[in-house]
C-alpha positions in Angstrom: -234.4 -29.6 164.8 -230.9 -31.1 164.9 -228.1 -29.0 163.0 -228.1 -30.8 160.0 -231.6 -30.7 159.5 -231.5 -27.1 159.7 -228.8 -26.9 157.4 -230.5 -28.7 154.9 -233.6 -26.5 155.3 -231.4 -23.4 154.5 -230.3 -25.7 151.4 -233.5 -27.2 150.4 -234.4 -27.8 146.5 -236.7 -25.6 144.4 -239.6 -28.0 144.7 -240.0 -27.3 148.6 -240.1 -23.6 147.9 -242.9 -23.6 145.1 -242.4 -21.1 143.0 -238.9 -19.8 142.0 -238.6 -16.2 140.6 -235.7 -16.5 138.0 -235.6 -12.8 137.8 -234.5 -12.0 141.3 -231.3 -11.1 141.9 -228.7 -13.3 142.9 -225.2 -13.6 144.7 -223.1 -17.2 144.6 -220.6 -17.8 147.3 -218.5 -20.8 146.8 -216.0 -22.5 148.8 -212.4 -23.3 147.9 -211.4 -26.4 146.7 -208.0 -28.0 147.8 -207.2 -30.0 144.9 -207.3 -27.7 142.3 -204.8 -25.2 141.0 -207.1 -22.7 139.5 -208.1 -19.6 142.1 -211.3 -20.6 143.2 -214.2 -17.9 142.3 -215.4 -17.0 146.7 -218.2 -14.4 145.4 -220.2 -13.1 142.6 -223.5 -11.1 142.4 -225.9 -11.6 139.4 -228.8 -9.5 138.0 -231.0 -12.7 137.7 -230.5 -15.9 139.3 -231.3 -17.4 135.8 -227.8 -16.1 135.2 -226.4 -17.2 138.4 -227.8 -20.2 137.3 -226.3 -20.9 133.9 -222.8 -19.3 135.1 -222.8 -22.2 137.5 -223.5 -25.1 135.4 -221.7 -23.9 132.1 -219.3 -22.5 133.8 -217.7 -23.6 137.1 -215.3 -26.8 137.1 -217.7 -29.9 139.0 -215.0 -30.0 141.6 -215.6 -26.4 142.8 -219.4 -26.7 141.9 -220.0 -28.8 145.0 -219.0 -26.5 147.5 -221.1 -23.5 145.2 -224.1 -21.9 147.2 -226.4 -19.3 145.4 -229.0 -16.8 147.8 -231.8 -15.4 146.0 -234.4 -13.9 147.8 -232.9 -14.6 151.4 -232.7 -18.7 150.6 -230.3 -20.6 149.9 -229.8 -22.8 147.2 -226.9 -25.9 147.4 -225.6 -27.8 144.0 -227.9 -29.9 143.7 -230.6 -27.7 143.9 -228.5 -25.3 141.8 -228.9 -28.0 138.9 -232.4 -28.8 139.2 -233.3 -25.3 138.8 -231.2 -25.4 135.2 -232.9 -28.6 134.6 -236.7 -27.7 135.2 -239.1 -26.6 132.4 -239.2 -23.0 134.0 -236.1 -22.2 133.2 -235.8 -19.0 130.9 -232.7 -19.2 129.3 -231.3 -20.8 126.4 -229.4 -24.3 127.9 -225.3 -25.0 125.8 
């Protein structure tokens, strides 16, 4: 397996995992972004990744959203997956 195929494994969406437990704690890591001048938010740990979840979409700037990774459960979820989780039918919480 080359290295970005391995990298995108460690990434991969919801859908190639099955089942996603919204309840399970979460922790989101992101990276810093150059071009803004807010602090950029490196690490937060939430009870539920439903929470994790909606702090991401509703809350971080799209600029610093791309480089945002949330772990629940040992894997590893990018932005993109990040979003699909918010936009499935299984997700618990109420959407703004």
């Amino acid at each position: 397996m080359t290295r970005t195929a391995a990298a995108a494994a460690q990434a991969s969406p919801p859908r190639a995992t099955g089942k996603f437990d919204y309840a399970a704690p979460a922790e989101m890591f992101m990276t810093r972004a150059r071009l803004t001048r807010r602090p950029p938010v490196t690490y937060r740990r939430f009870k539920t990744a439903a929470e994790a979840i909606q702090y991401a979409i509703e809350e971080i700037p799209t600029p610093l959203l791309v480089g945002a990774v949330m772990e629940v459960s040992e894997q590893r979820f990018d932005h993109r997956a990040i979003r699909e989780l918010y936009d499935g039918a299984a997700y618990p919480l109420v959407r703004h």
